[in-house]
N, C-alpha and C positions, 0 to 999 in steps of 0.2 A: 558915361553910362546914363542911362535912363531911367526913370525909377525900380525900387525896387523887385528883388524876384517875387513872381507871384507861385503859386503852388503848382501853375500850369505849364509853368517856363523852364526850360532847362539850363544849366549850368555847368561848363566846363570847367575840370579845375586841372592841378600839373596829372591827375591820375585816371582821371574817370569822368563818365556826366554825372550829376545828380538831378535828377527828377523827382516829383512827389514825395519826397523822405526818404529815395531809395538810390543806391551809388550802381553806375552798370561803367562796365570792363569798356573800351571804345577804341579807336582808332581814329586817324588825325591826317590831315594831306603831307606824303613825304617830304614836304618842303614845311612843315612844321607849322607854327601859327606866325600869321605878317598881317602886318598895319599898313601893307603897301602891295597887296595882291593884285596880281596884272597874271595877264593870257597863259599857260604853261608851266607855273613856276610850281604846280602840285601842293601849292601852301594853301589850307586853311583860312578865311578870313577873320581875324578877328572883326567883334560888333557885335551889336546887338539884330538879331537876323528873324524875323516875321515868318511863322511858319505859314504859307497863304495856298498850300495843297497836299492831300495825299492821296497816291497813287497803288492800285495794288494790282496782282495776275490775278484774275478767279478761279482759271485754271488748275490753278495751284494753291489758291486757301480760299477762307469766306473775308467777305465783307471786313477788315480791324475798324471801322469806326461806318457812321450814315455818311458823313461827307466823302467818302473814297470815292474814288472816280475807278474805274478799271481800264483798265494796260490792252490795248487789242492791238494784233499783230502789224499792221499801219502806224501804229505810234514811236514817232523819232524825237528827239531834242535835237533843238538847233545848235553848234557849236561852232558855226561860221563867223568871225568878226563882221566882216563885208557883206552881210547879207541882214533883210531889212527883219527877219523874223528869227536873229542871234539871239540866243538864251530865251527860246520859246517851245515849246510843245508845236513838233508838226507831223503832217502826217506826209505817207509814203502816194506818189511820188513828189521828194524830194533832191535836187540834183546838189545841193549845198554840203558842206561837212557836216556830217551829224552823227548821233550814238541811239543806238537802238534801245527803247526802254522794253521791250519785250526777249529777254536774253535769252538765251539759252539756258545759262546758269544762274543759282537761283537770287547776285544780288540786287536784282531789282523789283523779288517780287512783291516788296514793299519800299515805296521809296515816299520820302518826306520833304516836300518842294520847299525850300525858302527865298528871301526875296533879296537873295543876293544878286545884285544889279539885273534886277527887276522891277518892273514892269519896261525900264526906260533902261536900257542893256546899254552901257558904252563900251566902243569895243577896246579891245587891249585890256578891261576889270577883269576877265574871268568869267568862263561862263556856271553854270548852272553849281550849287552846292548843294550837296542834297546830303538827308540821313539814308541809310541804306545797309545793309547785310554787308558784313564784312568777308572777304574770302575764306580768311584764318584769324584766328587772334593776334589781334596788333597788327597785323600784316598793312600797312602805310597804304593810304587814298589816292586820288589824285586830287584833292583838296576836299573830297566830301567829308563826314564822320559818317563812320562803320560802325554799326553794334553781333554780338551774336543773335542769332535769329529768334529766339526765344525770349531776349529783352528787346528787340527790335519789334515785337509784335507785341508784349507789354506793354510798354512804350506808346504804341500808335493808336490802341484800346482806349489808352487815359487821357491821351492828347486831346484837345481842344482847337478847331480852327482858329488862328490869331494868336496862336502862341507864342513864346519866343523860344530863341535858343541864343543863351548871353556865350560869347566868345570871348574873355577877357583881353582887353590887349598887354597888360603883364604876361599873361602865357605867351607871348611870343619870343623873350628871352629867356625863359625858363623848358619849354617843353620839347 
């Protein structure tokens, strides 16, 4: 682990995140936490993981911090191994596997980019991990962390670009 937490970084422990002094409810990739994440496996990475974007709908709320960027109906993530723009922001058209960040439903009207095998994506790590609205409570990721929408927008308020979010690798036999 890398130095210490700072007051801006978050913390996963076996039950919750904690952020700034305060503990929020979360959700986890159904393949739980791994020290060995690769393409599919729905797990979690443990690490120390770089918050380096946040993304939001306008459509749908204002502004949660000045660094947001907004979500417009052209915007995809890359989730292709084989393609040179994997585990990137692209936009439509795109002919590669990818996942629409402008949903339907509302988990991505706030999502929280980290630099999980990012900027330099190899393929087979896994692509994109992001913080994100969770469906239900608890209800298992495909490797992101979920919050309810009300800490999830807390949350993103107090956030700081450069942040972190520490992933212990102990949590991965325990959680």
């Amino acid at each position: 682990m890398t130095s210490a937490a700072s007051r801006f970084d978050m913390v996963l422990t076996p039950t919750h995140l904690r952020f700034m002094g305060r503990r929020f409810a979360c959700s986890v990739g159904r393949g739980g936490i791994s020290t060995t994440k690769r393409e599919g496996d729905g797990a979690t990475p443990a690490g120390v993981h770089t918050i380096t974007g946040m993304l939001y709908r306008p459509d749908r709320l204002a502004r949660p911090a000045d660094w947001a960027l907004p979500i417009g109906p052209s915007d995809l993530w890359s989730d292709a191994p084989d393609d040179t723009d994997y585990n990137h922001m692209v936009r439509v058209p795109y002919a590669h596997s990818h996942e629409k960040l402008r949903r339907a439903d509302p988990l991505y009207d706030i999502v929280l980019l980290t630099n999980w095998n990012w900027p330099y994506a190899q393929p087979g790590h896994g692509s994109a991990i992001f913080l994100h609205q969770w469906r239900r409570p608890h209800y298992p990721t495909e490797g992101c962390i979920a919050f309810a929408r009300a800490d999830l927008a807390w949350i993103a308020r107090r956030l700081r670009h450069r942040s972190r979010l520490i992933v212990p690798p102990g949590l991965a036999q325990r959680r």
